[in-house]
N, C-alpha and C positions, 0 to 999 in steps of 0.2 A: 594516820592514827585511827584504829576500831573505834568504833561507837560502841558504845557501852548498851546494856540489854535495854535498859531504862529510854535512853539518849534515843534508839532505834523508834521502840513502841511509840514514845511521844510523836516521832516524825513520822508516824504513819498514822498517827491519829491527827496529825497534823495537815497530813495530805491529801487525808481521807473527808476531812470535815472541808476542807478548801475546795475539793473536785464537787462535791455534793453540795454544796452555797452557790459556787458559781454554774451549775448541772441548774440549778434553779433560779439563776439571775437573781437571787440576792444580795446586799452589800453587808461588809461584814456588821454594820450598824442595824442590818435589817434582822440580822442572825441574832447577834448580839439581845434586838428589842424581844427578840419572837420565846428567847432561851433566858429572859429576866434575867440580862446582864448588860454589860454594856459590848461598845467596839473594841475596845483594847484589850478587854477578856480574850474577845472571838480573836483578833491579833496574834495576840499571845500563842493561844491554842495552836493555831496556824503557824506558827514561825517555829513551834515546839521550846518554846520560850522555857527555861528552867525556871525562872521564875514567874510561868504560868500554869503551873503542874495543874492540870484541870481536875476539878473535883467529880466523883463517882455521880452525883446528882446531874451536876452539869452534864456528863457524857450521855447518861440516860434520859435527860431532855431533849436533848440533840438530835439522837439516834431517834427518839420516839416524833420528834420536826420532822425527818426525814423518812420516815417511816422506816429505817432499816434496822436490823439487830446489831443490840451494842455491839457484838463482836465484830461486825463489818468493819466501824472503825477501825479496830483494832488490824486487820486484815495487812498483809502487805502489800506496799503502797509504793509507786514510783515518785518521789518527788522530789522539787526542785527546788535549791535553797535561793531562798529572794529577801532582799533588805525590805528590811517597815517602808511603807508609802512609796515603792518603787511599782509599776507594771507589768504584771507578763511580759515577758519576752514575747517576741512574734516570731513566729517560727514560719 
């Protein structure tokens, strides 16, 4: 089944915000503290959760944590779907 345009962008803002947390050995609770939210915000984000549709503020805090342009987020992203409180795989 396609993913849908929406379904798409979320997972790459999703995979995009996940690679650049842990680029900086963050936890998502560290992220979460840093972007005045909490850990299951940053979760959400991350898992491209529908019911985390991240807000425009949110993304723009993020991006400006990371130093990069909102649009990076947005950028396409390889990534890897993983259940809530599961580990990278080891490759």
């Amino acid at each position: 089944m396609a993913l849908s345009r929406i379904e798409t962008i979320l997972r790459y803002i999703g995979a995009n915000v996940r690679r650049l947390r842990e680029e900086r050995g963050w936890s998502q609770a560290e992220l979460g503290e840093k972007a005045g939210t909490n850990r299951r915000t940053i979760q959400q984000l991350e898992l491209a959760d529908a019911d985390g549709n991240p807000g425009l503020r949110l993304l723009i805090t993020i991006s400006g944590l990371f130093r990069v342009e909102l649009t990076d987020l947005f950028a396409p992203a390889t990534f890897e779907r993983r259940d809530a409180g599961r580990p990278p795989s080891k490759k």
